[in-house]
LOLUM-587129 format. One record per residue: residue in one letter; x, y, z of N, C-alpha, C, O in turn; residue number from 1. Coordinates in steps of 0.02 Angstrom, whole numbers, plus 50000, padded with zeros to 5 digits. Each point is the difference from the previous one (the first is absolute). Example, Ala and Ser with C-alpha at 12.3 -4.5 7.8 and 13.67 -1.06 7.14 Angstrom:
 rest n_east n_north  n_up ca_east ca_north ca_up c_east c_north  c_up o_east o_north  o_up  nr
    A  50660   49716 50390   49955    50059 50000  50045   50060 50000  50052   49999 50033   1
    S  49930   50054 49931   50042    50059 50003  49961   50055 50037  50025   50055 50008   2
# end
This chain:
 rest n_east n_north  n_up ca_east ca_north ca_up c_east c_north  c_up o_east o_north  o_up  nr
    X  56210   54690 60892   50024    50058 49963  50062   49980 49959  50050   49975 50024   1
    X  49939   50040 49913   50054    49994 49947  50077   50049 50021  49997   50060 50016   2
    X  50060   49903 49980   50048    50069 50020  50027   49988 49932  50017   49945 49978   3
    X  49987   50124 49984   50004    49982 49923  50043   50092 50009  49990   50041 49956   4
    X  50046   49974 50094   50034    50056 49993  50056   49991 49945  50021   50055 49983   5
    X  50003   49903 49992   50058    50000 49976  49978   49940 49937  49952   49965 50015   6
    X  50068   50028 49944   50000    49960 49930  50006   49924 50031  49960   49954 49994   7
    X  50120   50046 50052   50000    49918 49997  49947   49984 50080  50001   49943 50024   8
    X  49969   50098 50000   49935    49973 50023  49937   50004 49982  49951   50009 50035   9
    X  50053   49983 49905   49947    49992 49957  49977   49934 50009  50038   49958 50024  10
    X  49874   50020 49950   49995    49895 49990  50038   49998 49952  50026   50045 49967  11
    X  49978   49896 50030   50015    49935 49946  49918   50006 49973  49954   50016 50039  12
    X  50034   49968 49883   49949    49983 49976  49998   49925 49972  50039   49980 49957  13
    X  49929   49995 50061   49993    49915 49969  49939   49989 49967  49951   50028 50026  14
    X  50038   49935 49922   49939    49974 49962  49993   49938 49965  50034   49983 49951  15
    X  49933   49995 50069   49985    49945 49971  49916   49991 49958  49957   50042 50012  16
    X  50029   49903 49942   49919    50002 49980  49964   49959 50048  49948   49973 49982  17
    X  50074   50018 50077   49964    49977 50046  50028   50003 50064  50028   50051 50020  18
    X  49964   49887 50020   50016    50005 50074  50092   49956 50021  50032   50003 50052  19
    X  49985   49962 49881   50061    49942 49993  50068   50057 50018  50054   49996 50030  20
    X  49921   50044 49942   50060    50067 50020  50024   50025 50078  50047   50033 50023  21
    X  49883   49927 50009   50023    50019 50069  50055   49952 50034  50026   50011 50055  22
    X  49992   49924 49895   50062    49990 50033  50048   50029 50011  50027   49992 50055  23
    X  50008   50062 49885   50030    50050 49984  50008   50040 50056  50052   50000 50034  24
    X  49874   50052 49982   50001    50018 50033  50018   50009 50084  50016   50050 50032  25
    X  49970   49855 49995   50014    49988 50068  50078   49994 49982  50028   50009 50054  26
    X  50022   49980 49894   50065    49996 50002  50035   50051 50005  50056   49997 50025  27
    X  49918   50056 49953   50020    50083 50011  50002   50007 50067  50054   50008 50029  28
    X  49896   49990 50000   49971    50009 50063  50035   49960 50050  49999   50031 50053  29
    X  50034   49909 49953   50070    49962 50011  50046   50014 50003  50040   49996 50047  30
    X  49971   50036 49876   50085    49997 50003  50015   50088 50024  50048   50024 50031  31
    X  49902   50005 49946   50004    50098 50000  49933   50012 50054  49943   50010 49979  32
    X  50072   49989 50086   49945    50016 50035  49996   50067 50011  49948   50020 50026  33
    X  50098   50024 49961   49969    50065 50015  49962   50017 49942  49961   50045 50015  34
    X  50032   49934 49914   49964    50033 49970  49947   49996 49964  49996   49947 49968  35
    X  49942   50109 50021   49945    49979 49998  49994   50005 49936  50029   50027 49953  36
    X  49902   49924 50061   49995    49953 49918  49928   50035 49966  49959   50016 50044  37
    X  50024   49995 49902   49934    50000 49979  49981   49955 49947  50023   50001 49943  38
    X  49918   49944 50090   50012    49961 49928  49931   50009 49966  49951   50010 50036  39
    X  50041   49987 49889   49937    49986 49973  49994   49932 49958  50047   49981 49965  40
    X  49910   49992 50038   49951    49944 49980  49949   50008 49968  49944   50015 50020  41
    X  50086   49970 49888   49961    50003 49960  49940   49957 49988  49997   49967 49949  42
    X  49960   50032 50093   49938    49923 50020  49948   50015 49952  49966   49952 49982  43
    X  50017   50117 49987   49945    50011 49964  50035   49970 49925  49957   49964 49974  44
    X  50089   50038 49994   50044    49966 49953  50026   49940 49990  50002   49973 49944  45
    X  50025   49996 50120   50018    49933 49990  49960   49929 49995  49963   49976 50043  46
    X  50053   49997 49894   50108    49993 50011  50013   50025 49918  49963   50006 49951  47
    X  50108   50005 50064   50032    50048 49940  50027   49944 49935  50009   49998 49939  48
    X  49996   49960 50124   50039    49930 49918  49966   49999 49957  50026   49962 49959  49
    X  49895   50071 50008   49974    49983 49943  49993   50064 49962  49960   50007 49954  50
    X  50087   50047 50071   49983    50064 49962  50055   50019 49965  50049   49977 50029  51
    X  49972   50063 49910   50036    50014 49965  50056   50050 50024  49984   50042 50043  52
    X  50072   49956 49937   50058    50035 50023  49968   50095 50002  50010   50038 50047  53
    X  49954   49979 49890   49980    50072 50030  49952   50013 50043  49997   50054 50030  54
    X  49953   49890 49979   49967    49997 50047  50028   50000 50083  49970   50032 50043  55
    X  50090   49930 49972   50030    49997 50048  50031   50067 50025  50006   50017 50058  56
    X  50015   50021 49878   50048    50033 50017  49962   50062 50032  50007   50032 50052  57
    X  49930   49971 49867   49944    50056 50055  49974   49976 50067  49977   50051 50025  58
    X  50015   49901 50015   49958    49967 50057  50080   50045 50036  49999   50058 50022  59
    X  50053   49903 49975   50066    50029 50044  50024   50089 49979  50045   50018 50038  60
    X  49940   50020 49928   50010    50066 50001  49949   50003 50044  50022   50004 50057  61
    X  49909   49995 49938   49957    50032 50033  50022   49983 50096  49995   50035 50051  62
    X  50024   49914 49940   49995    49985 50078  50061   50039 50029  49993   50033 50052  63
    X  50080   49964 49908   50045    50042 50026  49965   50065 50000  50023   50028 50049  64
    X  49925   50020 49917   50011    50067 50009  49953   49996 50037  49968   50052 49996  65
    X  49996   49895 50058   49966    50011 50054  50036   50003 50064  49994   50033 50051  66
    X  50049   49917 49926   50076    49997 50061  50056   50061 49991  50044   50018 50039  67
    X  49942   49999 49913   50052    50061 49997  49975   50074 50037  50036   50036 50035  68
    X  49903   49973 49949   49941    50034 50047  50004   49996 50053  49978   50049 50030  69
    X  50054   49889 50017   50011    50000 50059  50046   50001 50032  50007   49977 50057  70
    X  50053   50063 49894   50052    50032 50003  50053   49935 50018  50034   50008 50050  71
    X  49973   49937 49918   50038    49917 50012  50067   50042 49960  50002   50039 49952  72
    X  50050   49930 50096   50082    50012 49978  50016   49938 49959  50052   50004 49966  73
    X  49908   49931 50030   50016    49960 49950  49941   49963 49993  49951   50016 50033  74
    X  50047   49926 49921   49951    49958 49962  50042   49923 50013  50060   49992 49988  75
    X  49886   49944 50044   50016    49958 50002  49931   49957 49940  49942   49994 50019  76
    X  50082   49981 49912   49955    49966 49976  49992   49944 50032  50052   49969 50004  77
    X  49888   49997 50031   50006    49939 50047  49955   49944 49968  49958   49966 50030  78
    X  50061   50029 49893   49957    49976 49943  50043   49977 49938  50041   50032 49967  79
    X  49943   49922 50029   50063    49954 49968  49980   50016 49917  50050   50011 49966  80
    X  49886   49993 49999   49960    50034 49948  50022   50058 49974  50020   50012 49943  81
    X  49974   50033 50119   50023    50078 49999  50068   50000 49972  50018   50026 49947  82
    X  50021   49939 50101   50057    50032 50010  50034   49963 49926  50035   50039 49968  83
    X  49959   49911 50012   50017    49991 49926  49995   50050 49958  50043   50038 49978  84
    X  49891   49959 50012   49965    50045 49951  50005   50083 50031  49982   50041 49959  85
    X  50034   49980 50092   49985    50084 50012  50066   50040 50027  50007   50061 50000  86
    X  50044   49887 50025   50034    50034 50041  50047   50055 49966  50010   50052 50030  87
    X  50015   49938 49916   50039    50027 49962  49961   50058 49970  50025   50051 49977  88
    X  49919   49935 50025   49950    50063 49966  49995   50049 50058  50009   50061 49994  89
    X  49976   49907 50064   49999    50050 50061  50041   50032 50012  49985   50058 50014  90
    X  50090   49921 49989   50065    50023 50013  50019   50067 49949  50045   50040 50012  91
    X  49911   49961 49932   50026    50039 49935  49960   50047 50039  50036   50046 50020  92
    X  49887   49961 50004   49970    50059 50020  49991   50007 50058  49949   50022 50027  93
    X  50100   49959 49998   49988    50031 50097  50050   50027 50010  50040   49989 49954  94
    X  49977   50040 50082   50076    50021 50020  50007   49985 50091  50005   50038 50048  95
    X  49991   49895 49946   49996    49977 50067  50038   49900 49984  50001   49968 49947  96
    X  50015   50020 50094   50029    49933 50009  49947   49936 49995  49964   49987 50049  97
    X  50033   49973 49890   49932    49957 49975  50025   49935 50017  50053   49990 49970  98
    X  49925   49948 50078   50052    49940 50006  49933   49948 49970  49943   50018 49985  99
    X  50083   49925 50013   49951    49953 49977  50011   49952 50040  50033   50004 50052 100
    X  49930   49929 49917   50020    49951 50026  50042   49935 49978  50013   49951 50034 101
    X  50003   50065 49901   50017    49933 49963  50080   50026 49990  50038   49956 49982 102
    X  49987   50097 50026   50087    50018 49997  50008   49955 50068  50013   49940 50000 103
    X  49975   50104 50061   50017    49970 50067  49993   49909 49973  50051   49976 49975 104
    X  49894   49985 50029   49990    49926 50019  50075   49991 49945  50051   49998 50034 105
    X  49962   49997 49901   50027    49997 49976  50078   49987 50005  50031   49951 49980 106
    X  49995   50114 50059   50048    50020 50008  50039   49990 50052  50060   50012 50003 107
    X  49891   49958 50055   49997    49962 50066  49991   49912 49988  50019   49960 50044 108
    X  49952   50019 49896   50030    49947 49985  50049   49974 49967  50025   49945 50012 109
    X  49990   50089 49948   50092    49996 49984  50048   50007 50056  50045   49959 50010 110
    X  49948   50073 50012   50043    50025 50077  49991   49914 50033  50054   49983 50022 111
    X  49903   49972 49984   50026    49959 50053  49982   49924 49973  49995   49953 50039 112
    X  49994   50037 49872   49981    49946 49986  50089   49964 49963  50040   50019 49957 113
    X  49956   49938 50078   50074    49959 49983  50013   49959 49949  50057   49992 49978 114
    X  49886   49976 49997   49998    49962 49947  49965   50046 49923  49989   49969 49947 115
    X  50001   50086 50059   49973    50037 49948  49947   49989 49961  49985   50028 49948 116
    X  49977   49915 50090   49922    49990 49985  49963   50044 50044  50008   50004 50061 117
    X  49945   50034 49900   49965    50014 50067  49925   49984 49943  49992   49981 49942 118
    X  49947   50048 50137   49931    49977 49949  49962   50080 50038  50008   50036 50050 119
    X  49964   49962 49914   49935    50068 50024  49933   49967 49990  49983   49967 49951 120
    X  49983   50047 50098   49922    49992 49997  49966   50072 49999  50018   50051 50030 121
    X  49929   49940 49930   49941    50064 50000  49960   50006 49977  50001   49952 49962 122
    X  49946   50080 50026   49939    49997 49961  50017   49980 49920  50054   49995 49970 123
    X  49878   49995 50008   50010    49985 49920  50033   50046 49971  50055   49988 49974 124
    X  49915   50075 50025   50037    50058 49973  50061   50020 49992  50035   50015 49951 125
    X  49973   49983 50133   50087    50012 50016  50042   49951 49956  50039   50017 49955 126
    X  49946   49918 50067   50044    49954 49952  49984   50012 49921  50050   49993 49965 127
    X  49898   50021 50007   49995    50023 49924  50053   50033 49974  50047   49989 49961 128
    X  49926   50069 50085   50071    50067 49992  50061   49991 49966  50024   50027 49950 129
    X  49998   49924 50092   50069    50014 49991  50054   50053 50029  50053   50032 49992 130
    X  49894   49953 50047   50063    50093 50044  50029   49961 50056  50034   50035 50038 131
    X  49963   49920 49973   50065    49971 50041  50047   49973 49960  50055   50021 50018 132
    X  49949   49933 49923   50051    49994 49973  50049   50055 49964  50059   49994 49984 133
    X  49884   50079 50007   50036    50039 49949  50040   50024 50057  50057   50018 49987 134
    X  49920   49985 50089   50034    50053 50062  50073   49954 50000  50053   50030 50012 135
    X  49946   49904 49975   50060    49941 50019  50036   50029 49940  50051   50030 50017 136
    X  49937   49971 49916   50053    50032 49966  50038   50052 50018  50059   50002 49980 137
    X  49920   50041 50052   50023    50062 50016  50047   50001 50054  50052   50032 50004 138
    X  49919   49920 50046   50025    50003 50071  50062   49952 50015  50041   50010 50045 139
    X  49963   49915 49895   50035    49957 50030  50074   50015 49977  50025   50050 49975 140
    X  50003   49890 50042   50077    50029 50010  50018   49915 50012  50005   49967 50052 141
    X  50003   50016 49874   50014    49911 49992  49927   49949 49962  49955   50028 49969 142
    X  50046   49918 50039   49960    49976 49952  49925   49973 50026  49971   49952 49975 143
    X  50008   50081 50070   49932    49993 50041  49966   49973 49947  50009   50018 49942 144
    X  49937   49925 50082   49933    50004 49963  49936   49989 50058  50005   49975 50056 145
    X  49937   50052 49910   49929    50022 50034  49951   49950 49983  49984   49975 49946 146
    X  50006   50019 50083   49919    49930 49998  49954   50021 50032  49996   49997 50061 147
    X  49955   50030 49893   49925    50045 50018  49947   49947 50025  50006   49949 49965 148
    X  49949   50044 50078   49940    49976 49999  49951   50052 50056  50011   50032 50051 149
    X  49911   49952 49891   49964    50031 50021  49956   49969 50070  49986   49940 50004 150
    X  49995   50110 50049   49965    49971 50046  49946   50026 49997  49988   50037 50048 151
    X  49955   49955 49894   49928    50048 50010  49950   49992 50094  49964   50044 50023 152
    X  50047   49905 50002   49957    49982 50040  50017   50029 50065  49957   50010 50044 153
    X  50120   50007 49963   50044    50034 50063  49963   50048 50021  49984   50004 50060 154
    X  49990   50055 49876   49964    50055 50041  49921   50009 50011  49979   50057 49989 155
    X  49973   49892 50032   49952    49995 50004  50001   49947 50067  49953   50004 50039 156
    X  50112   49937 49976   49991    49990 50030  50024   50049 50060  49971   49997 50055 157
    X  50066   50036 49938   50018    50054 50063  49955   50042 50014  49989   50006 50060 158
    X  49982   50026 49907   49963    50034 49997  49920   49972 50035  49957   50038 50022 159
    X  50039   49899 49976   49950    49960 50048  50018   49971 50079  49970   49965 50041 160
    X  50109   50077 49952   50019    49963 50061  49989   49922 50023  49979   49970 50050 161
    X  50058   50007 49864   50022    49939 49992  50087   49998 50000  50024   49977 49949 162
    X  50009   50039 50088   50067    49984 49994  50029   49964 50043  50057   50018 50013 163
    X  49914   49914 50028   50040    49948 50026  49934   49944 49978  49951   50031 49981 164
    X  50044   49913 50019   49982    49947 50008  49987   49941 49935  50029   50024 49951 165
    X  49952   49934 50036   49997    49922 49958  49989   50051 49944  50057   50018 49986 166
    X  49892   50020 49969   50002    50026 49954  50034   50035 49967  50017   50000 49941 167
    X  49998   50044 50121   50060    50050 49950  50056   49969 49990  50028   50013 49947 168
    X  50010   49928 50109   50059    49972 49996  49992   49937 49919  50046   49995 49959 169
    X  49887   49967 50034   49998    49983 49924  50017   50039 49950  50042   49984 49957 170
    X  49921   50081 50047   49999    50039 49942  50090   50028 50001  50028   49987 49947 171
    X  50005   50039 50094   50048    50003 50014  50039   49933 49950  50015   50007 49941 172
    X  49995   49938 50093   50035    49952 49969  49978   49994 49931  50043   49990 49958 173
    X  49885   50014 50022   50002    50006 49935  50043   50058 49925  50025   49984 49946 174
    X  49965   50097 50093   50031    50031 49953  50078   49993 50020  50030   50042 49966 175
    X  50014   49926 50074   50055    50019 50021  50053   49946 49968  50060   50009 49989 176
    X  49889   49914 49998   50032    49957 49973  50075   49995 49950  50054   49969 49997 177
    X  49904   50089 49964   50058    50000 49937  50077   50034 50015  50058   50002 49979 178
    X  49903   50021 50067   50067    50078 50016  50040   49938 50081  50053   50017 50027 179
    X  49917   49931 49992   50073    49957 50027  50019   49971 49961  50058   49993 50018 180
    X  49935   49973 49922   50025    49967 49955  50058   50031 49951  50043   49970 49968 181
    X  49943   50111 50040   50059    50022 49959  50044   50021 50032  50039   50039 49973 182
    X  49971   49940 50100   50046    50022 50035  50046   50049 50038  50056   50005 50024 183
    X  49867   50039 49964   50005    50044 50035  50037   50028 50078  49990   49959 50045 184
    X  50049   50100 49975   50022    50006 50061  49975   50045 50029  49991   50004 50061 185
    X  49990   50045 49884   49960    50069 50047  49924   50008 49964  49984   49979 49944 186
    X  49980   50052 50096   49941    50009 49954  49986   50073 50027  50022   50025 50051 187
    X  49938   50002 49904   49990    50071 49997  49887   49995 50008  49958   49988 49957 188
    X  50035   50028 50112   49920    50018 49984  49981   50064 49965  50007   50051 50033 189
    X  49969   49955 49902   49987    50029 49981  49952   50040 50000  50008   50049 49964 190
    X  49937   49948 50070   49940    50024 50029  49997   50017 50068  50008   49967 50051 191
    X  49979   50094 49939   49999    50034 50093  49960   49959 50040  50021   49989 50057 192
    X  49912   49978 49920   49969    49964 50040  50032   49919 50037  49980   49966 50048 193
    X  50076   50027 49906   50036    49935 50010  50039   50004 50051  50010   49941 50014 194
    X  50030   50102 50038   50020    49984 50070  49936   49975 50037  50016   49960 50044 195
    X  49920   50051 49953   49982    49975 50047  49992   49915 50008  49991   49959 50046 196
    X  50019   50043 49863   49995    49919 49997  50088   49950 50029  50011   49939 49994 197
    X  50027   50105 50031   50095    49983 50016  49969   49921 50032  50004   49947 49970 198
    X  49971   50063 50088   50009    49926 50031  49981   49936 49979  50020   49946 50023 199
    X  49930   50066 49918   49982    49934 49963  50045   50012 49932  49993   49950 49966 200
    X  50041   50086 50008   50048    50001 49944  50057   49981 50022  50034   49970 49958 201
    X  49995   50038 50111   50058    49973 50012  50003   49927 50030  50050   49966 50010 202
    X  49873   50018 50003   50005    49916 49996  50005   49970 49952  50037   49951 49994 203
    X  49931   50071 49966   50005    49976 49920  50078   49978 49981  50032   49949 49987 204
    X  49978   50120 50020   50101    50011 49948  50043   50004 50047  50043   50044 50004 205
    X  49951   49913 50033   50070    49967 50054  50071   50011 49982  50035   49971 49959 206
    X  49980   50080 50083   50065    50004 49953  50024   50057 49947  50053   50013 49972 207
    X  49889   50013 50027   49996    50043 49949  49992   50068 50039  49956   50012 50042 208
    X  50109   50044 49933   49977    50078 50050  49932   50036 49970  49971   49978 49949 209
    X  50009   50072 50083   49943    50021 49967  50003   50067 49996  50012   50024 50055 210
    X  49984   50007 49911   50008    50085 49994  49938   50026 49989  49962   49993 49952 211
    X  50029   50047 50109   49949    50020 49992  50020   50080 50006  50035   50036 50036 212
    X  49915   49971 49899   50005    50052 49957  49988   50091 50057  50032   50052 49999 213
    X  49916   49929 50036   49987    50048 50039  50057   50019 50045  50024   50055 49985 214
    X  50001   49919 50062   50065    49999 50040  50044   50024 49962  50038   50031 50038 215
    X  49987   49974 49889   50048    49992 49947  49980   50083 49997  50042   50045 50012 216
    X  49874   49969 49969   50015    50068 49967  50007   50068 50062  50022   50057 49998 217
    X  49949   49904 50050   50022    50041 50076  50075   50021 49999  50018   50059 50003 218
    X  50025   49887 49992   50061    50004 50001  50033   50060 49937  50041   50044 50013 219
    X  49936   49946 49934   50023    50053 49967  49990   50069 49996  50037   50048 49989 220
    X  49893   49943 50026   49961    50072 50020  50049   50024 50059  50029   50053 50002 221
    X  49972   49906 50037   50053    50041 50067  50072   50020 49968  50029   50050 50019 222
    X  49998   49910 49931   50053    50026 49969  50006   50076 49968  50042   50044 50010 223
    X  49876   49954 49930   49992    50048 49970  49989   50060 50041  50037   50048 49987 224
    X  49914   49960 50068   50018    50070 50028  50050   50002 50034  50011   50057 50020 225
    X  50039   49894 50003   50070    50054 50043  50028   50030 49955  50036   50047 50019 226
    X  49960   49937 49907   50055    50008 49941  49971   50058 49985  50038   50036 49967 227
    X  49901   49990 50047   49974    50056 49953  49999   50045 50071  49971   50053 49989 228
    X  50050   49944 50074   49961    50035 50059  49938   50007 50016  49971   50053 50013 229
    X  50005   49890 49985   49928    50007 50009  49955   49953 50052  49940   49985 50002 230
    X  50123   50000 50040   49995    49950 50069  49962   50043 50050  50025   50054 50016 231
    X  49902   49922 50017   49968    50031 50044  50063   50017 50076  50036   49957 50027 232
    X  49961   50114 49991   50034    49994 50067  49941   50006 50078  49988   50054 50027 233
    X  50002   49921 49981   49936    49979 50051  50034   49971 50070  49979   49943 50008 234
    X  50059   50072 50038   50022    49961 50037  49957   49978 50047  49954   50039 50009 235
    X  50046   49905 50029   49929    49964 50044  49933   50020 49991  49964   50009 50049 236
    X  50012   50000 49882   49932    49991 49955  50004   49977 49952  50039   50013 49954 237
    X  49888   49919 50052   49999    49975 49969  49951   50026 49928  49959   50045 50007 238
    X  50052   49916 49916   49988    50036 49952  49906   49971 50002  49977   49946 50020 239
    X  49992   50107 49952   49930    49980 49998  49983   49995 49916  50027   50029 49953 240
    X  49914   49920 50049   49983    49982 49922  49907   49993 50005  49958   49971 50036 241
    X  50045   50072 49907   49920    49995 49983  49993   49995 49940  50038   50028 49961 242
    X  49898   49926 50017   49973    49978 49942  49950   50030 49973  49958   50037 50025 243
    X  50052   49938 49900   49925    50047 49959  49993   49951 49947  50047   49970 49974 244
    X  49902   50025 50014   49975    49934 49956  49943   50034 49957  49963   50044 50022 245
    X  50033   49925 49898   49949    50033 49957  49936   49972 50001  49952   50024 49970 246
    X  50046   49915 50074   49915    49989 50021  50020   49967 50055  50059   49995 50018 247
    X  49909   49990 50002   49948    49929 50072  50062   50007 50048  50042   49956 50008 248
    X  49957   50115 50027   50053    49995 50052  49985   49959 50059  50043   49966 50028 249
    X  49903   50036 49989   49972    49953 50050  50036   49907 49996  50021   49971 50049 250
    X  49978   50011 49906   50030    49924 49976  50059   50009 49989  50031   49947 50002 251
    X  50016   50124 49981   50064    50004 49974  50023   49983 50107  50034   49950 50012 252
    X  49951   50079 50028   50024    50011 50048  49982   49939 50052  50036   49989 50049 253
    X  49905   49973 49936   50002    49932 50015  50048   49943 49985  50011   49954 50040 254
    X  50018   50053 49896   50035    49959 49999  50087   50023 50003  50046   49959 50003 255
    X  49960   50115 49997   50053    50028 50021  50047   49980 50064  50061   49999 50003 256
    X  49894   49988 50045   50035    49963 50061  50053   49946 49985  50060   50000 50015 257
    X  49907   49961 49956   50037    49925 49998  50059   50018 49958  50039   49954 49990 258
    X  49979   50117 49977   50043    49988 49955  50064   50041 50039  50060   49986 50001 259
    X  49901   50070 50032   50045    50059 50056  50028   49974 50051  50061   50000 50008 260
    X  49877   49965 50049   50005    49980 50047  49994   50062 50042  50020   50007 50058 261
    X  49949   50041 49902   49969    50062 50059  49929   50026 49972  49967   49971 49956 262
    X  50016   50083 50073   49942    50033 49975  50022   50054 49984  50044   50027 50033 263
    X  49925   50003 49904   50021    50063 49959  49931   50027 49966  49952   49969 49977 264
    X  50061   50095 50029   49946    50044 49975  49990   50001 49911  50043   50025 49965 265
    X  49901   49946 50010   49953    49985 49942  49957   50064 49969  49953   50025 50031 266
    X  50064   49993 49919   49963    50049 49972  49988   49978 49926  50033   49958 49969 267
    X  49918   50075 50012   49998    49996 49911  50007   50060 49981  49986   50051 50031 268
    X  50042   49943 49905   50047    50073 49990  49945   49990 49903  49978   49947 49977 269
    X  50018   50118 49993   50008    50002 49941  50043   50006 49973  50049   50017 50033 270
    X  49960   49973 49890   50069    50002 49998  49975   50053 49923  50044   50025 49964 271
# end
């Protein structure tokens, strides 16, 4: 049973165009355990990196006014695509608290990189964008520079529950090459699906911190509702989270485990 008597025990709404968002999600669920999460998984759509900014923006209205329907006190974009391209559009028409993911990784790598190199990895798209370097203009504070590379192969191999052994650690050393050479100190995963890849990325970049983006936007999100009052008060209960996906819930929740490390209730929702 939902206890939704009061505003700040309302869910959290999270979305992503697939299942990579559920890193996001298990970090909420970490750092803010009393409160409950609803996430959707755009699976009948993805992936978003090849669709146009109004295209995005309609895929992300529609999904917030399905999450808003379920009466969510805030919006976590858990989509690196989205949140470039939508967040600012969302923020103009919700009247609710919209976080992303590329302010947090960002803003958490300035905070602890010493030499003012840092590098971001992420899909083709993401790195196309440009929405991590434009977020570094905004955010830094001294003469930072960003060194993008793309990892197309990261989310297919996770997603096969390929993330330890001889292949992925090649493919690994292959896209990561450039980004030790420029001397990098922090790196930013740019793709929600990329914590699961941490233990073969941090063999790689020895030496190198890793910010991962999900942990980062947990952390702010917990910032953003004490600031607005909108911190669940739940004392010794824990927060519950259920999913809704726009096709093949059956496979969304198969491979949901490996990303939660629990079992959670799977629905397909229209949107």
């Amino acid at each position: 049973m939902w206890l939704m008597e009061r505003p700040n025990n309302r869910p959290i709404g999270v979305f992503d165009s697939g299942v990579g968002g559920l890193t996001v999600a298990r970090s909420i669920r970490e750092m803010l355990p009393m409160e409950d999460i609803i996430y959707f998984g755009d699976t009948a759509r993805v992936p978003y990196g090849n669709k146009s900014r109004d295209t995005i923006n309609r895929f992300s209205k529609e999904i917030v006014d399905f999450l808003a329907g379920k009466k969510v006190k805030a919006v976590v974009i858990a989509c690196n695509t989205a949140s470039s391209f939508s967040r600012a559009f969302l923020q103009k028409n919700y009247d609710m608290p919209v976080v992303g993911v590329i302010g947090p990784g960002i803003r958490k790598a300035v905070g602890i990189s010493k030499n003012r190199r840092i590098g971001v990895i992420g899909t083709e798209a993401t790195v196309a964008s440009g929405a991590y370097d434009r977020e570094l203009e905004k955010t830094q504070k001294g003469d930072f520079r960003l060194f993008s590379e793309s990892c197309p192969l990261f989310v297919p191999l996770v997603e096969n529950r390929m993330i330890s052994g001889e292949i992925t650690e090649k493919i690994a050393e292959k896209y990561l090459f450039s980004l030790r050479k420029r001397g990098i100190d922090t790196l930013i995963l740019g793709c929600t699906h990329y914590p699961m890849l941490k233990k073969v990325i941090s063999s790689v970049m020895k030496g190198v911190s890793l910010v991962d983006s999900s942990r980062a936007v947990a952390e702010e999100l917990k910032m953003v509702l004490r600031s607005n009052g909108l911190s669940a008060e739940r004392r010794g209960r824990k927060g519950k989270m259920r999913c809704y996906v726009s096709d093949a819930p059956e496979k969304f929740k198969k491979i949901s485990g490996m990303f939660l490390k629990e079992n959670v209730d799977v629905k397909k929702a229209v949107l």
